[in-house]
Structure formats: structure tokens, C-alpha cells
ROVO-208083 format. One record per residue (C-alpha): y, z, x. Coordinates in steps of 0.1 Angstrom, whole numbers, plus 5000, padded with zeros to 4 digits. Layout:
BEGIN
YZX;...
END
This chain:
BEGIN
924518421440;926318351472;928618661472;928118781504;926618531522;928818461554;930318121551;929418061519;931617731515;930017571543;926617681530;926817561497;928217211509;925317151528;923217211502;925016991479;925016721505;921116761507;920716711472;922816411473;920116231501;919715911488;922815881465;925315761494;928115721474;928016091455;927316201494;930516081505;932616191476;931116591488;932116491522;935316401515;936916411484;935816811472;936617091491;933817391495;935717691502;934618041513;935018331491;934418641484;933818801453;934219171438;933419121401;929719231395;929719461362;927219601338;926419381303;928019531276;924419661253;923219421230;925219111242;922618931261;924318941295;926918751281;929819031277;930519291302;931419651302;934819701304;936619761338;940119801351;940319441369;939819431410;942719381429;940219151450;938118981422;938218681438;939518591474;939718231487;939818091522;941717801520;942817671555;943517351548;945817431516;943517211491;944117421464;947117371439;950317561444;950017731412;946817911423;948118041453;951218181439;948818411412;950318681402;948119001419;947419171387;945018851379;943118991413;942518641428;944318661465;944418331489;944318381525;944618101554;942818231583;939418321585;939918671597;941518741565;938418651547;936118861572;938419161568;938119161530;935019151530;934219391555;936119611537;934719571504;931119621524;932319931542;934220061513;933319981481;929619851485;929420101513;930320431492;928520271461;925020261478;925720631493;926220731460;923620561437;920720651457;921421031452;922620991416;919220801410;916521041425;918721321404;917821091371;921520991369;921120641359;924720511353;927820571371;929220651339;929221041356;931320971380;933920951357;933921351343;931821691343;930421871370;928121651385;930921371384;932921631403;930821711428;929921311434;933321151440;934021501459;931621381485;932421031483;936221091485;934821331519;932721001532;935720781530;938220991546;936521121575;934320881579;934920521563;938720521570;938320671605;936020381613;938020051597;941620161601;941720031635;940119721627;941719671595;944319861592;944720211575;947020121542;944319771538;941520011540;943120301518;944120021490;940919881492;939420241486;941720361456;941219991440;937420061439;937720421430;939820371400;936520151390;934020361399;935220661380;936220451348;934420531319;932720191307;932020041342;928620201343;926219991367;923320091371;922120331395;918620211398;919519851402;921819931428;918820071450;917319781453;916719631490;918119981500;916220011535;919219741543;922019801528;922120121545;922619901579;925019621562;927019871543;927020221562;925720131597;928919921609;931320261604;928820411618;929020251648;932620241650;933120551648;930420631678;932820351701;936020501695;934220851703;934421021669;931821221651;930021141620;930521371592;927921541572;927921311542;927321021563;924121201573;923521241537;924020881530;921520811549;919221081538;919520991506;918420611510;915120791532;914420971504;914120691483;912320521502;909520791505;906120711488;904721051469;901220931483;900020701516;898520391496;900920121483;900119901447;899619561447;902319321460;903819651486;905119831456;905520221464;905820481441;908320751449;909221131433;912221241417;914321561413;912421801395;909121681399;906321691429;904621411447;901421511435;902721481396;904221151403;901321001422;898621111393;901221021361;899020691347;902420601323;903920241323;907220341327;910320151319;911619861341;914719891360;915219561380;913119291392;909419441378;910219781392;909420071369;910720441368;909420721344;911920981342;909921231324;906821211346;909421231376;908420871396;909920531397;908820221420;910420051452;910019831480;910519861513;911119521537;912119801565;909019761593;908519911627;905919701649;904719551616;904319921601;906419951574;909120281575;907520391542;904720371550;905820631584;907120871558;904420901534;901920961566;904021281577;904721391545;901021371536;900721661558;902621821534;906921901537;907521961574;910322101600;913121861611;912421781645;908821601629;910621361611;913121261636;911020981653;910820781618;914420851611;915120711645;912720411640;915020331607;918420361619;917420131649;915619901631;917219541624;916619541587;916919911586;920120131600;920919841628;922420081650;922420051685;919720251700;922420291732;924720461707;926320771721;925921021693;922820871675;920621191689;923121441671;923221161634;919421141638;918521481637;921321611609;919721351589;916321511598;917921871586;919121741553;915421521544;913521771555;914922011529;914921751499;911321661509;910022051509;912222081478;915522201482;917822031452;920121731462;923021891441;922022221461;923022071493;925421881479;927122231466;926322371499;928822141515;931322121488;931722501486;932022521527;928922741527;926822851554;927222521584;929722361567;932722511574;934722211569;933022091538;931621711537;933821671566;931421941589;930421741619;926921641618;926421871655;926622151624;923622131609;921122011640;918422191638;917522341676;919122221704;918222111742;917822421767;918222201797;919322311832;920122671816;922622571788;924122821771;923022871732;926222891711;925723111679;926422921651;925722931609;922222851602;921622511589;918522631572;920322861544;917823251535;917723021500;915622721520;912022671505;911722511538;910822891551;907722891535;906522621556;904422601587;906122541621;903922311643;903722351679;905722011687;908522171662;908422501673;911122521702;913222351682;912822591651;913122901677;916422811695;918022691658;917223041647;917823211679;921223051676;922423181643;921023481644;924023741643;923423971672;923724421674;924824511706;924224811711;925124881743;928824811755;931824981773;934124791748;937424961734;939024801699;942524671702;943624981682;943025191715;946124971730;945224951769;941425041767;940824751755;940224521782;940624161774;941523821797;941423591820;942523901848;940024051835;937423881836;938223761873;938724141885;935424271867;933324441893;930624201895;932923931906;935024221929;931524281947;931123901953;934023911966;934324091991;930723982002;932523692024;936323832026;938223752054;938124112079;941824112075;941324222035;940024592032;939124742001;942024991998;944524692004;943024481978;943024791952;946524861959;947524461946;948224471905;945524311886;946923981886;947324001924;943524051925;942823781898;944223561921;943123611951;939123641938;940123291916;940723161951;937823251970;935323221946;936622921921;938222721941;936922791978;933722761969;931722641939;931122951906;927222911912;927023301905;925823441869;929323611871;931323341882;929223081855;930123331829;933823311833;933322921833;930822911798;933623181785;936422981788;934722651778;933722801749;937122891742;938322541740;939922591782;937622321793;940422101800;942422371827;938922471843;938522131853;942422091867;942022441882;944822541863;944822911862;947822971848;947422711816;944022971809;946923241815;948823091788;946323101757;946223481765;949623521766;949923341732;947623621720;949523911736;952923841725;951723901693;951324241697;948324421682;948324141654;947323941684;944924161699;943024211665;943123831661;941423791696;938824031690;938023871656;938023521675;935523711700;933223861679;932723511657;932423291685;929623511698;927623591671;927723971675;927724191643;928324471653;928824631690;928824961700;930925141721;931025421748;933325721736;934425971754;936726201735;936926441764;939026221783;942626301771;943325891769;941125831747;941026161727;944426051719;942725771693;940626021676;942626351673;944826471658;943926171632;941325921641;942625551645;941425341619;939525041641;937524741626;934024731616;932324571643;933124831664;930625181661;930925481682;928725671709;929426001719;928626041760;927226391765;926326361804;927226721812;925026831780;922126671792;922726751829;923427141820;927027151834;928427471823;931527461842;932527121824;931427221789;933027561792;936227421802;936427161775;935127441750;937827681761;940727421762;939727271722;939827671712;936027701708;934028001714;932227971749;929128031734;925927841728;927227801692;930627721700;929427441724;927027341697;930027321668;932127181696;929526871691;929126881655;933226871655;933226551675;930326361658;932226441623;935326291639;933325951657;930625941633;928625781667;925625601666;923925821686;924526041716;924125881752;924125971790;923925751824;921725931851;922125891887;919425831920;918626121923;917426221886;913726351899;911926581883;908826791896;905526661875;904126921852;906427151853;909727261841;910727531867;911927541899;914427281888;916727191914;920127201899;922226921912;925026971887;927926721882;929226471910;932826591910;934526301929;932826061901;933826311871;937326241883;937425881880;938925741849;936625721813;934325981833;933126211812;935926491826;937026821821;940126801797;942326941818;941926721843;944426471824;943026131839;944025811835;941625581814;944225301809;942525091837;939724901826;938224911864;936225211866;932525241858;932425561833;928525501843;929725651875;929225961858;927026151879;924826351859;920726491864;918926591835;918226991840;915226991815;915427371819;919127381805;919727621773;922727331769;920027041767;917727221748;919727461722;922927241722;922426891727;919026841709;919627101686;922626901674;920526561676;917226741656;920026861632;922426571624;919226371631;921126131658;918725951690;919726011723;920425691745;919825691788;920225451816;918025511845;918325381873;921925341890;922725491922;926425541926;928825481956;926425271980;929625151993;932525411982;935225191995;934124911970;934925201941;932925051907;932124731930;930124991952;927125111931;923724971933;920425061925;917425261928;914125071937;911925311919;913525591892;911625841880;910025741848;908626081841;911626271832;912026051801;908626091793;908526461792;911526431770;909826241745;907026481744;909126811744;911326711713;909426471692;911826511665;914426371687;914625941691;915525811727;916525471736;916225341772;916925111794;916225111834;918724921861;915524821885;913524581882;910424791894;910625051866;910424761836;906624741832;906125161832;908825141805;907124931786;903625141788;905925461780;907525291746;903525181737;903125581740;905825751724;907125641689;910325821692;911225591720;912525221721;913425011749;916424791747;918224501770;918624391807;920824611824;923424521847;921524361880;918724271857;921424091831;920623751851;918723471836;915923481858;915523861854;915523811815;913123601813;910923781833;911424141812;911823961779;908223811785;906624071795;908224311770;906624041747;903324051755;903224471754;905624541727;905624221703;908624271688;909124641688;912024631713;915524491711;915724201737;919124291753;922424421750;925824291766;927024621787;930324401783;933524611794;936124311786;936124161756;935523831762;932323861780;930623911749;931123541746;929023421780;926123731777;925423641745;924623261750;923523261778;921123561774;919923371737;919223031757;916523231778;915323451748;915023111728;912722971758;910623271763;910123311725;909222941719;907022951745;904923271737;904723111701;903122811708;900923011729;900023171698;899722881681;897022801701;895423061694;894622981653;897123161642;900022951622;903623091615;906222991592;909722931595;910323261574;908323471598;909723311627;913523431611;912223781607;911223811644;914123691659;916523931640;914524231649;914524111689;918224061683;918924431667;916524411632;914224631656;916624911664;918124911632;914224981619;914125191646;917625431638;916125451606;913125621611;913426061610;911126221623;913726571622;
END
């Protein structure tokens, strides 16, 4: 058989002029009077049953059946002049000849073997299915997927795009017919190889123009692994393996003692005991890959990352993959193919996955043509790289869950689940687009948030004060901060970064680099012009890209702004967004406030009016629960709760806009600038409001209470929001004495300083109606986070809620969330393995579980609870 053999002309005249050695005058008659021409063929077919190999299943006829090189024009004028339809072309130049038969390999043979290795492990043993029903269906859908974004993308340069479609639709019309039928089985012979020759060439083509690899290329490849996986470590005689089908186990296979049924060349397959035989001539350092697999896999199914060292030592092999082991992209190929074997091999079905992708489900959002980044399980945390939420490439359905996560998988597993685990934050100033200028989205934003204000104006020339720069309109300020902290000097700031890893993430990469603030100007604009349409689009965009549920906001109805959104008929907003109610003068004991809100809403300024006041407004916001921010100075006398010193409300603060304000103070909440935290309220533990109002109401409708300690307001007044910062040591006690006074009553907390962290942690070990949550503000920094997260770990488990944006512009949600999972995923990775260590041994499953309760599952468990 010399189809295939390179130069086959010149091959087989030298062995014709070897066998003529010693017959000199037949010698020079091959040397000079017959012409041995190259050729390709394309006519291989099944026998027809019962003819002896003599008749063969019918076929539509190739349009290249036969192709002859024919340089010097020896053959007869009436063969090259053959009509097409008799599918025997002549070409003249040798690179004719290479490109039809690189693009029967890359196409045909190349799409055959990606098929017939899956269709044979499912017990499909003739391509007769291709040809109709469901599983017919779902093949040529993912070979049709392969070709396009894979096959095509790789030879149309080379070859041309309407060579290489023809040459695809020619074979396709075969392989679908109903009487071609080849055998599967046959065709997975010498696989270990053809998966180089056939699928490794577009492989690498693709990787030099700089294009991805689809998902069913990684399948291709997974398949032919599969196959070449031995059920047990111990080979027969000769280096025969015996591999497991769909449907059965390696343990069935390996004990079945049947003979089987030959398939090709002495190799045997039992499809009702679920094994059949191969060989592999694929070795690494005289080890054959096989034999690689079968020692992992003796260990019983495993996580990805475990098997990506064989799968690498295949693909780079010579008679394996025979890819380049320089190949940018072959990390990303390697380790999709991990994903996709390691679920066959701990029993996920090959139609399942193949489903999967068909049906766009879960990672594969385009189908077979997902990129293979998709479905990489875990990815590198180096030099603080944000973690990008995205779908899980282990679906809830995986019986890879089951299984054990060893400690050289396990950071791997962590940051993969970390990743696409959808987030509740349940902590943010956010507004929905339905509250038209409260919510704060942006690039101006962004730039004028006060973090970046505050950085700011830490090296501003002495010619810009404060009052000059907040008189300048917001794009003004944009500006000038883009300037001095963008441009004049390099974004090294968890602020500045943010903005960066936002806009990146946004697909702006390309005007960060140019500097081009007002191209990043321009994607907003294409938003805004839309209208609200635009503004719900953007938030939807938002909210997907980061992973994030559900967040919940900070309401404050007294405000006349906003009240306008929830009376006289609440405005109907989407469902990630969920309500608080801010109660500050409730808990702080302000009766002037309340009675002037209670007296300009028509209530009775009474203790019941102020408490049907409350009822009113949680009927109307349905909130989550109730929450307050207390100031530096919120000290309370130990023991006791007399001689209370009655701070009352910070007046200047309640004036400020989304403060919460008496109504008839008519502010204006239509800037996002302020900090409602500036809100300057002390818990008066002796107040008939906090105690027959505000936790009546809470015992009653059964709602938690939610406090920040910590802040302390107006260090630098002229700096307005940019100003505040924070108290080395806030009292602790206050909250504890809450907790014990009204058990029936659920707190969260969260504390600004970095001091008060560990005493919160002993407080939430003591009291069961409170839970900790997030890294507020200063301590929202990656180095901060790591620090609370671990230690929160080590006291708490995973009885706390890891962290929370605080995000006032919409788009922020985008850099606090990945770049406060990258850490989470380290610290959690690493206090697993520690774990591990220990004897304990986890599973995938369990892993999943912990990570959604440190990313919301435990304050949903938490909000559950009653204890009224």
C-alpha cells in the first residue's frame, strides 16, 4: 500500500530497480522506458458482506480518487483531459501533489480519525451513523464544528479556503452516505500517530497564525487518549493492551476471560463485556504513553491537572501529537484536553460531553467552537493576576466530584472553582439604572471615585486646592486625576490597577495601552445614548462579567431623591439588585430626625408611629435587612448601659447627599461623590428608638441588622468623601452587648481597621446571631485580604462570607471581584493542602460547597436561620 507514503513514485522505482539487480537489461528498461509517478489515492472503502474483499460498499465516487503527478507529461492526452466526475485529477507541479494530499490528511483522514475513535469506545462500529438519528446528528455536528473553526482556519492560508471547503464537502457527502460504512475499529489502528499526521499539522498552524484551538480539537485528541488507555497496568504478550469502553469499568474489562471478536490485524474487542485490544508505538524515554496512563489511572480517576504531564508527553512526542513543545498555546490545548479525559476516565459519557457542547451548555458558550481557554481547569495566580469568573468546566452533573483532590491538584481545583463560583455581594452602595442618575457608572467615574480623589491630591501641585478641583464637572476631574496618576506616573495603586484590570476586562486593552482616554470614553457613550435600554444593557454586561448574583444595595428612602423610585409606586428594577434599609438615626436614638421624617410622611410621632413608619418602608423595599455605619467615636462604657453619653447626629454629614437626612431637607443625591457612610451616627444602647422601634421591628419581621465599625469621618474636611479615614482601635464591645441584649435579633459586621479583625473573629466564635463578612474599604487591598481571609480561616472555617465589593460605580464590581477571588483562591488552596497534610482528604464536591458558602452560601445559611 503506498498511499501516503511521500514520494511514492520515486519509492517504488527504486525498489523495482532493486529487484531487477542482476537483470541489466529489464534494469534499464525501469530506468528509462516506464515512468513511476507520484500519486495520491482517496479510494479506501469497506467490502461489500460476503464478497470476499472483492466488491465494495457503495460510495458516491471522490472527486480526488486518484491524483497523478506528472511533470514530465508521460501520460496520454486522453487521461489528462478526464472528465472530473471519473475523480482522477493530473497536476504538474509537485506542490499540487503536496497540497492534495495535505488536505485529504487534514480534512478527510484528519476528521475521520477524530471521529472514529469516539464512535468506537461508544460501540458504534460503522460510520453507517453518521448518516441519520441522533447520534449521527450529534457526530457530523461536531465534526462540521472541527472543520470550520478549526481545520479550515488552519489550511485556508496554505491551501486556499474554496480547495479546502471542496475538499471538506467532497468527503462529507461520503462520510454521511449510507453504504460507505468503514469500520470504526479498523480505523483506530496506529492511532497514537495519526493523531500527529492528521490533527497535529492544523494544530500547529493555527498556534503560528495566533488563533485558538477549539474545543473539539481538544476532544479529538481526548478521544484518541482514551483509546489508548489500558483498564489495568500490565500489557499481554507481543505489547497488546486491553482498554474499556462506554458503559463498562476498567475493572469488568480487565477480569472479562472472553475471546472476543477480531477487528483488524489480531486485535480483539468484546462489546458486551465492554473491552477491545490496541497497541501503542507512542513512547516517552522508552516508556510507552500507555503505559503513563494506566499508572495514573491505577490510582483510580483523578483531577485534570494530574494528567497533564502525560498528555503533554503525547502531544510532543514524535510518533505521538508532534507538536512543537515551543508552541505558543500548547499549555491552554494541553490542559482542555486534561478537562475533557479526566471526565471520560472518572465516567462522565462521551455523548454527555459531546451534548454538553452541542447544546452550548455550561463553558461552551459557543458550542464546539468554545475556545479551549473555556474549559481549563484552574489557572496561574502569578504576580497577583486577577481571577476572571467564568462557567465551570466541571458541570454539578460531573462524577468527577466524587473524587479525591490530591495536594499537587489542589490549587488548581480551588482557583477553577473559585473562578466560577457566582458571587452575593452583600455589601454595595450600587443604584439600578432604573434610579436614572444614582446609578453611577463609567470611565468618569471610576477616575473621580474617592479612593483615586485621595491619591490625588496626595502629590497635587500647591496651586490645585480642594474647593477648586470640586468646583470642575466630573469630566474636568476625570481628567485631570487621568493625568497625574495614569499618565504622570505609573497605576501601581489597588485603585489605579482596578481601573486598568476593569477596562481590560472590558475588551479596552487596546486604548489603555495608547492612553487614549477618550476611545474608553466612547464605549460608554455607545451605552448611554441608548438611553436606559443602554444602561440596563451595561449593568447586565457588569453583573456577567463579574460573576456576581446578586448585590445588595444601600437605600435610603428618606432622602427625597431617591424616595422618588420607591413612592408613590416603587420602580420595578432587575433581580440582581436587593434592598437595605439604612436606619442610622434608629440605632443612634435621633429623635429630632425620626420625628421630622415621621411628621412630614403623616405618621403619628409616637413610638408606634415611628415603628409603622418602619414596617411601611420594609413593605415598600422588601430589604434584606436593616443597616447602619458608626462613626470614631462609637464608645460605650463596659458593663453598663447608663450614663450614656448622647452624641446624637453629625449635622454637617446628615446634610451631605444619600445621608440618611431629614426629609425636608430636600438634598441632592444625584451625585455619585458623597460617602452616605459619612453618616454620623453612635449607637445610644439606652434609646427607647433602638430598643422598642428598631429591634422591635427586626424581632418582628424577623430581619438582621448590618454595622460598619470603624470609619472616622472628615480627617481632612476639605478632601469631602476623599477626607475620611480610620480608627486604629473601635470599640468591639458595643456590638457585643448587642448580640447579647437581643438574641433574637441577627447582626452582620464588618470593621474598617485592621486592628479590630482578630477580636471580630473571637466575637462571631461567641455569638451565633452574628456573622462577619468582607474587607472593608482600606482593608479591600490584596495584601489586607489575604491576611483577614486566612486568619478568618483558621477561627471561623467557613462560617463567614469572605468579602463584599462596597462598590459605588458599577463597574467596579468587575476589578473587586477578580482581584479579591485571585487572593481568596491562594489563601484557600493553601490552607487545604495544609489540611491535606494533615490525613484528612477532600473531594472536589466538598471543595465546591466551601467555596460557595465563602462566596455568599454562608450568609445565605446564615439569613436563614430565626431565632425571633
Amino acid at each position: 500500500d503506498m498511499d501516503n507514503v511521500p514520494n511514492n513514485g520515486q519509492v517504488l522505482k527504486n525498489h523495482m530497480v532493486h529487484l531487477a539487480e542482476g537483470d541489466e537489461e529489464m534494469k534499464q528498461f525501469l530506468l528509462h522506458k516506464v515512468a513511476f509517478l507520484d500519486t495520491m489515492v482517496d479510494r479506501i472503502t469497506s467490502q461489500r458482506e460476503g464478497s470476499n474483499g472483492m466488491v465494495p460498499r457503495c460510495e458516491p465516487v471522490p472527486a480526488k480518487a486518484l491524483v497523478i503527478l506528472d511533470t514530465h507529461h508521460d501520460l496520454p492526452e486522453n487521461i489528462t483531459r478526464l472528465p472530473r466526475k471519473y475523480g482522477v485529477l493530473v497536476r504538474f507541479t509537485p506542490r499540487q501533489l503536496q497540497a492534495d494530499i495535505a488536505l485529504k490528511l487534514r480534512v478527510a483522514n484528519g476528521t475521520h480519525t477524530a471521529v472514529a475513535h469516539a464512535m468506537a469506545l461508544c460501540k458504534l462500529l460503522k460510520t453507517d451513523v453518521l448518516s441519520s438519528g441522533v447520534s449521527g446528528e450529534l457526530f457530523m455536528a461536531y465534526l462540521d464544528s472541527l472543520f470550520a473553526c478549526d481545520i479550515l482556519n488552519g489550511a485556508a492560508t496554505l491551501y486556499g479556503k474554496e480547495e479546502t471547503e471542496a475538499a471538506y464537502q467532497d468527503w462529507r457527502k461520503r462520510l454521511c452516505h449510507a453504504h460507505f460504512g468503514l469500520s470504526t475499529f479498523f480505523i483506530t489502528q496506529n492511532g497514537a500517530a495519526k493523531g500527529g499526521i492528521r490533527l497535529g499539522p492544523t494544530v500547529t498552524s493555527l498556534f503560528h497564525d495566533n488563533r485558538g484551538v477549539s474545543v473539539a480539537m481538544a476532544f479529538a485528541f481526548c478521544a484518541i487518549l482514551k483509546w489508548l488507555t489500558p483498564c489495568q497496568t500490565t500489557t499481554a504478550k507481543e505489547g497488546v493492551y486491553r482498554g474499556w469502553l462506554e458503559g463498562s469499568s476498567t475493572k469488568k474489562a480487565a477480569a472479562s476471560t472472553t475471546e472476543g471478536e477480531e477487528y483488524a490485524d489480531g486485535l480483539r474487542h468484546d462489546l458486551e463485556e465492554g473491552w477491545y485490544e490496541f497497541k501503542c508505538a507512542c513512547s516517552i524515554d522508552g516508556t510507552p504513553v500507555s503505559t503513563l496512563l494506566a499508572n495514573l489511572i491505577a490510582k483510580g480517576p483523578q483531577q485534570p491537572h494530574s494528567y497533564a504531564s502525560a498528555i503533554r508527553a503525547y502531544l510532543t512526542a514524535p510518533d505521538g501529537g508532534n507538536l512543537s513543545a515551543s508552541l505558543v498555546g500548547l499549555d491552554v490545548l494541553i490542559h482542555a484536553i486534561a478537562t475533557l479525559y479526566a471526565r471520560i476516565v472518572a465516567g462522565d459519557g462521551i455523548m454527555s460531553l459531546l451534548n454538553e457542547m452541542n447544546k452550548k451548555e455550561g463553558p461552551y458558550t459557543d458550542g464546539f467552537a468554545t475556545d479551549c481557554s473555556a474549559i481549563v481547569d484552574g489557572t496561574s495566580l502569578a504576580n497577583g493576576r486577577p481571577l476572571l469568573f467564568r462557567p465551570n468546566p466541571i458541570p454539578s452533573t460531573s462524577k468527577l466530584l466524587q473524587r479525591q483532590v490530591s495536594i499537587d491538584a489542589m490549587q488548581s481545583v480551588v482557583v477553577s472553582e473559585v473562578a466560577s463560583t457566582k458571587v452575593i455581594d452583600l455589601h454595595t452602595h450600587l443604584l439600578p439604572p432604573s434610579h436614572g442618575s444614582l446609578c453611577c457608572w463609567g470611565i468618569d467615574e471610576l477616575l473621580t471615585y474617592h479612593y483615586l480623589v485621595a491619591e490625588y491630591f496626595m502629590t497635587a501641585p500647591s496651586t490645585m486646592s480642594p474647593e477648586a478641583f470640586y468646583a470642575k464637572s466630573k469630566q474636568e476631574q476625570a481628567d485631570i486625576i487621568w493625568q497625574a496618576l495614569f499618565i504622570d506616573r505609573s497605576p501601581v495603586s489597588e485603585a489605579c490597577r482596578g481601573v486598568n484590570t476593569t477596562l481590560k476586562i472590558l475588551g479596552l486593552q487596546e486604548y489603555v495601552q495608547s492612553r487614549d482616554l477618550e476611545g474608553i470614553r466612547q464605549f460608554y457613550r455607545d451605552f448611554r445614548e441608548k438611553g436606559l435600554d443602554g444602561a440596563e444593557a451595561f449593568s447586565e454586561l457588569v453583573y456577567n462579567t463579574a460573576g456576581v448574583e446578586y448585590a445588595i444595595m444601600t437605600n435610603i428612602p428618606f432622602e427625597s431623591n431617591e424616595a422618588q423610585y420607591w413612592r408613590p409606586k416603587r420602580k420595578e428594577y432587575p433581580k440582581q439588585y436587593r434592598s437595605a434599609l439604612r436606619v442610622d438615626p434608629l440605632l443612634a436614638g435621633d429623635r429630632a430626625t425620626v420625628e421630622a421624617a415621621l411628621k412630614a410622611s403623616g405618621y403619628d410621632v409616637t413610638l408606634e408611629g415611628a415603628r409603622q413608619y418602619l414596617r411601611d418602608w420594609c413593605d415598600t423595599m422588601k430589604p434584606e435587612y436593616m443597616m447602619a455605619s458608626t462613626p470614631h467615636y462609637m464608645v460605650m462604657p463596659e458593663g453598663s448601659l447608663v450614663g450614656v453619653d448622647k452624641r446624637g447626629v453629625n449635622k454637617d454629614a446628615m446634610k451631605e447627599p444619600f445621608a440618611f437626612v431629614d426629609m425636608t431637607s430636600g438634598g441632592d443625591a444625584t451625585n455619585c461623590d458623597p460617602e452616605e457612610d459619612n453618616t454620623a451616627s453612635v449607637i445610644d444602647e439606652n434609646s427607647d428608638l433602638l430598643s422598642d422601634v428598631l429591634m422591635a421591628v427586626c424581632e418582628e419581621r424577623d430581619l438582621p441588622v448590618a454595622l460598619k465599625i470603624g470609619a472616622h469621618r472628615g480627617v481632612n474636611p476639605s478632601l469631602k468623601t476623599a477626607g475620611d479615614g480610620v480608627v486604629a482601635f473601635a470599640d468591639t464591645g458595643v456590638l457585643a452587648r448587642l448580640c447579647s441584649r437581643f438574641p433574637k435579633v441577627r447582626f452582620l459586621a464588618t470593621f474598617l481597621s485592621r486592628n479590630n479583625q482578630h477580636e471580630a473573629c473571637v466575637l462571631a466564635s461567641k455569638f451565633r446571631n452574628l456573622h462577619i463578612y468582607g474587607c472593608w474599604w482600606f482593608c479591600n487591598n490584596p495584601s489586607m485580604i489575604e491576611e483577614i481571609t486566612r486568619m478568618r480561616i483558621e477561627m471561623l472555617g467557613t462560617g463567614f462570607t469572605a468579602q463584599h465589593s462596597d462598590a459605588r460605580v458599577l463597574d467596579q464590581l468587575i476589578y473587586k471581584w477578580s482581584h479579591s477571588r485571585s487572593v481568596i483562591a491562594k489563601v484557600l488552596s493553601e490552607e487545604y493542602a495544609k489540611l491535606c497534610e494533615s490525613g484528612w482528604t477532600l473531594t472536589r464536591a466538598e471543595i465546591r460547597r466551601d467555596v460557595h458558602r465563602l462566596f455568599g452560601g454562608s450568609y445565605e445559611e446564615f439569613m436563614s436561620k430565626s431565632f425571633a
